[in-house]
N, C-alpha and C positions, 0 to 999 in steps of 0.2 A: 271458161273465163266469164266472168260476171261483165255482161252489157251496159255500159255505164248510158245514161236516161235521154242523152243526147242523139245519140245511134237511134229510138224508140223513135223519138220525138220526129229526126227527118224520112223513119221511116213513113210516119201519119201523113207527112206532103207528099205521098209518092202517087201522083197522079197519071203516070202514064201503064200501069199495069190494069190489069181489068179486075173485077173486086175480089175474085177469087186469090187470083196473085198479089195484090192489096194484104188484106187477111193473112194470106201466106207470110207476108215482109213481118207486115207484126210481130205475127206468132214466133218468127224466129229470131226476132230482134231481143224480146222479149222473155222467151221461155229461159234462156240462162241464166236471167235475174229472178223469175221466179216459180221455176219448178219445185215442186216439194216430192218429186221421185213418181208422181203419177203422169207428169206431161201438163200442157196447158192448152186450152183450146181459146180460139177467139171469132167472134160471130155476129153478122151485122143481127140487131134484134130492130122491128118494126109493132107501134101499139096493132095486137092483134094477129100478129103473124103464129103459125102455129109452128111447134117445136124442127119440123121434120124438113120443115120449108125455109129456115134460118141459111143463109150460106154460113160455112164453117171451115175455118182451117184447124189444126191440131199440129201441135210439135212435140216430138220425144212423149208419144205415148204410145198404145196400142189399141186396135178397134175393140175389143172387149170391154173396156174400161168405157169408153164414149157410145158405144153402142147401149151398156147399161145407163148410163146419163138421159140419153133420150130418150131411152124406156118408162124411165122416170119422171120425166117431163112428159112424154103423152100420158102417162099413167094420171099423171096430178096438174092439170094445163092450169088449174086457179091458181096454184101457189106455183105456177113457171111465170105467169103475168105477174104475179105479184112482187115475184125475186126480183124481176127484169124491170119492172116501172118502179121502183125505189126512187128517193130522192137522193139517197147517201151514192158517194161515188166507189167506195175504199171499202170493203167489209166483206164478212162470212153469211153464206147461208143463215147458219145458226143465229148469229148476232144481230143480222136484220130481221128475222125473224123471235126475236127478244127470247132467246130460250135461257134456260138454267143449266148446268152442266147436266144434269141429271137426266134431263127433255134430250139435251143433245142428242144422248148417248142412244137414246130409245124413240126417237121420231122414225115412226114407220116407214117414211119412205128411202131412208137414209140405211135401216136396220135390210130391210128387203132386198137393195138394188148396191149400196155402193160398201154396206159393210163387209160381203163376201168379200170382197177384193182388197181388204184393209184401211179402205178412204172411210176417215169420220165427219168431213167438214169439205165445204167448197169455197174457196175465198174466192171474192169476184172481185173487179174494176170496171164501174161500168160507167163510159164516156159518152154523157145523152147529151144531147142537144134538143133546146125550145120546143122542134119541131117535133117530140115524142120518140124520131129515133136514136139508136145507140149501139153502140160498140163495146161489146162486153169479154172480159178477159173473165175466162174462170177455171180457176187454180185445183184440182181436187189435193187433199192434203192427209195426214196420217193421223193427224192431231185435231186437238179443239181450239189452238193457238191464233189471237185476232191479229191482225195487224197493229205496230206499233203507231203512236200519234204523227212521230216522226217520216214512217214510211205510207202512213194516208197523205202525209202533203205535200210527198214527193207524188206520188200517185195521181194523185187530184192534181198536179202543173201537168204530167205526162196527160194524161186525162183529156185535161182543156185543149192541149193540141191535136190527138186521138179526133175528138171532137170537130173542131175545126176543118180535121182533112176531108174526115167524112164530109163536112156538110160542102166544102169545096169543090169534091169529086161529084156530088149530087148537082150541083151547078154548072156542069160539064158534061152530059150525057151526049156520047157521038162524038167528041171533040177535045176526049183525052191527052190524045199525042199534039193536040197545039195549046199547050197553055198559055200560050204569050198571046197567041190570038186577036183575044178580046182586052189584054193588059190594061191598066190605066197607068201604069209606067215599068222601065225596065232602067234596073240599077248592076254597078258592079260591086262585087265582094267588099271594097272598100267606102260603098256609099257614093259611089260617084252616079247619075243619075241621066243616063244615056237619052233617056225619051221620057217624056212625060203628058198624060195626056188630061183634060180640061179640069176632072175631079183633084190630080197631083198637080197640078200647074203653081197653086197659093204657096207662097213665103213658108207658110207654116205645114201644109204637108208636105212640102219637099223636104224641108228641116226632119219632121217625125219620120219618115222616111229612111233618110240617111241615116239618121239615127239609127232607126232600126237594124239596119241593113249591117252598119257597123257590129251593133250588140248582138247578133245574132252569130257573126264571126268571130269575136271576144269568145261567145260562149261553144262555140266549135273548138276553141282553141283549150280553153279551161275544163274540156266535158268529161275529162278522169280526173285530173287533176283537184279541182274545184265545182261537183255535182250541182249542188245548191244555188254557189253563181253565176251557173251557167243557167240551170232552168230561172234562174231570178231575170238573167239577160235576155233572156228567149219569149219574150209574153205572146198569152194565146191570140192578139191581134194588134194592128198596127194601127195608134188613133183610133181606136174602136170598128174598123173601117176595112184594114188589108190584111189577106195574108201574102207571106212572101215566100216565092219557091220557089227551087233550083230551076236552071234548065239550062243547055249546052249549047254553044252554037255547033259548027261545019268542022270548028277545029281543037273541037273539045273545049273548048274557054268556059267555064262558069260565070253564069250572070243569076241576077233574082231578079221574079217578076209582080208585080204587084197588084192582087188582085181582089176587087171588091168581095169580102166573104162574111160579111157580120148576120148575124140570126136574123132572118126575116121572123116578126111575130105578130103577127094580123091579131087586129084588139079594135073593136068600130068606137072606142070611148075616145076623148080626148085627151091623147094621152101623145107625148113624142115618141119618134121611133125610140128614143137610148131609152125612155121612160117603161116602156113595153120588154126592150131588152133587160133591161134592168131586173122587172119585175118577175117576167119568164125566169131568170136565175134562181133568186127572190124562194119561186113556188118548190124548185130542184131540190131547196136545202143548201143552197151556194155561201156562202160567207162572204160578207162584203170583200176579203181582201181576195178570194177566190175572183168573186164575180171581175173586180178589180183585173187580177192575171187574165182573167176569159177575151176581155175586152178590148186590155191593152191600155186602161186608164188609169185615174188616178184613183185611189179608196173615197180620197172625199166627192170627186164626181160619181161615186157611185151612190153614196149616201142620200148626195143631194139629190138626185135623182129618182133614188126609193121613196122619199120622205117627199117628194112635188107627186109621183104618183099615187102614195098611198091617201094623202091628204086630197087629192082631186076623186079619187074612189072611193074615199070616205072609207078605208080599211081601216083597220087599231092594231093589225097584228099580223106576225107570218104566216098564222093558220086562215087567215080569212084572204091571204094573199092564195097560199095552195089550193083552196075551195074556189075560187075564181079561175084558174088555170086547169082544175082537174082532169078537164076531158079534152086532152090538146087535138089537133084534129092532124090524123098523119096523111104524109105525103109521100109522094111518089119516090122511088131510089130512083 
């Protein structure tokens, strides 16, 4: 049975497994939507980290198939960097790497390692965040077939949450099993708003909030039914600001908790924080209405916001925005 995108999505909050078991939820939330008969693997990637040293889960494959994969990747570690640091979120080996059907067919490394076993192509999803690391799904497949327009921008909302959890769990090292811990508030299912502490205290984050909290249960509700408006309901952050995740009390009751999780992006220019976030996107390849979903804002606050930092940096263009971010500086899992 096909995993509809919602199931994905609260696997990405799942902050009380350790990352290996993390990885695992994925991979298995996942692989029924998009195996193509070889299995899926999914694996945190770090700028720099070598192929062998990636944690990895796999679903509905077998070791020969992945063990050839990594063969292939220590064999050629430029173009494993290179697949991996993309700006594009949603694509193929082949098609990030601009080939012609004909290149496809006869790129050495693909000819060597993955054609014995009938795989011509690897679609990948790969869920980066600012801080250079990312979360990558990669699909081995039979064909040279790219992803549809339609299912890159379903991919790219699952994506920004993918994202998100990662960079959440990274903000909790030793302290998984209490996320309410440090909370800056704690809501119930229906928006009601149990505690709140000095950052959610304002008229207007309690309202975005509630809000939240609401549209995030609309889109539980609608998540087979209505795909698109669910992930439409579900934005990658609250006010630019929170994310929101489960947690249980003593007697099983669901509540969400809300917790400061927006992209830290160190820039010594003068620039504002959303200004910085903004442009971090900006360098990924983000679409404003993406960057938009990432953030939890509005398109035109995002606009505004490229267009005050590009004119304070005196950039003209996207490319002089990526040439400015190029060499992000990684951090610690």
């Amino acid at each position: 049975m096909k995993t509809d995108a919602i199931s994905i999505v609260e696997a990405a909050y799942d902050c009380e497994s350790d990352i290996c078991g993390w990885l695992g939820r994925l991979s298995s939330q996942a692989a029924p939507r998009m195996n193509r008969g070889f299995g899926i693997g999914v694996a945190l990637y770090e700028p720099g980290i070598a192929p062998d040293w990636m944690p990895l889960a796999t679903r509905y494959s077998n070791e020969k198939i992945f063990s050839a994969m990594m063969r292939m990747c220590l064999q050629f570690p430029a173009v494993f960097h290179r697949l991996n640091s993309v700006m594009s979120h949603v694509g193929t080996v082949t098609e990030i790497l601009k080939m012609t059907s004909a290149e496809a067919t006869s790129w050495p490394p693909f000819v060597e390692y993955m054609h014995p076993l009938g795989i011509r192509d690897v679609a990948g999803i790969i869920a980066r965040d600012p801080s250079g690391h990312a979360i990558v799904f990669h699909v081995p497949t039979p064909d040279l077939r790219r992803p549809t327009r339609r299912e890159a921008a379903t991919w790219s909302r699952i994506a920004a949450h993918v994202s998100a959890g990662a960079r959440l769990r990274r903000a909790l090292p030793g302290q998984k099993d209490d996320v309410a811990g440090s909370a800056d508030a704690v809501l119930s299912p229906s928006g009601s708003i149990a505690h709140a502490e000095l950052p959610a205290q304002s008229p207007r984050a309690r309202e975005s909030l509630r809000q939240a909290a609401k549209a995030i249960d609309r889109a539980r509700s609608k998540a087979r039914s209505n795909e698109d408006e669910a992930l439409d309901l579900w934005q990658g952050l609250v006010a630019g600001r929170w994310s929101l995740v489960d947690q249980f009390d003593s007697d099983g009751r669901r509540f969400l908790v809300a917790r400061k999780n927006d992209p830290e992006v160190k820039d010594p220019r003068a620039l504002t924080l959303r200004e910085r976030q903004v442009l971090a996107y900006v360098a990924m390849g983000h679409s404003i209405k993406l960057i938009a979903y990432c953030l939890g804002v509005s398109p035109s606050s995002v606009s505004v916001s490229r267009a005050m930092a590009m004119r304070k940096l005196a950039l003209r263009s996207p490319a002089d925005v990526v040439r400015l971010f190029a060499s992000p500086a990684p951090s610690v899992w």
